[in-house]
Phi, psi and omega in degrees: 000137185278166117311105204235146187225102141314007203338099191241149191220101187270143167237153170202122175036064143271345195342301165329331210235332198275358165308291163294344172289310163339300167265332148308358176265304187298304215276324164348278169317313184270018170250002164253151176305002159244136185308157183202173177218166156211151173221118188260146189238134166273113203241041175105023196308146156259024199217189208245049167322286190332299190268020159261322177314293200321292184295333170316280200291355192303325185260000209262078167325354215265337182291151137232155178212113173279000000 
């Protein structure tokens, strides 16, 4: 049976901080042997979580953003 990694990451008014939680997710992530997602939730952020997640995650297939 393969391996699959689920990732789920909830935010609210990280803009500052979720760039680097991310890409620290990404580059991990992507050195193991097994498939993974991530999926970042946004919970009404007012500040601009949305549009950093967003510009990050544009090329990444392994993102999703709820």
């Amino acid at each position: 049976m393969s391996k699959h990694l689920s990732v789920i990451i909830p935010t609210y008014n990280e803009a500052g901080k979720i760039k680097g939680t991310i890409e620290a997710i990404y580059n991990y992530l992507s050195r193991q042997n097994y498939s993974w997602e991530a999926i970042v939730v946004s919970d009404g952020s007012s500040d601009k979580t949305v549009e950093v997640v967003s510009e990050f995650i544009s090329n990444k297939s392994e993102f999703s953003l709820i």
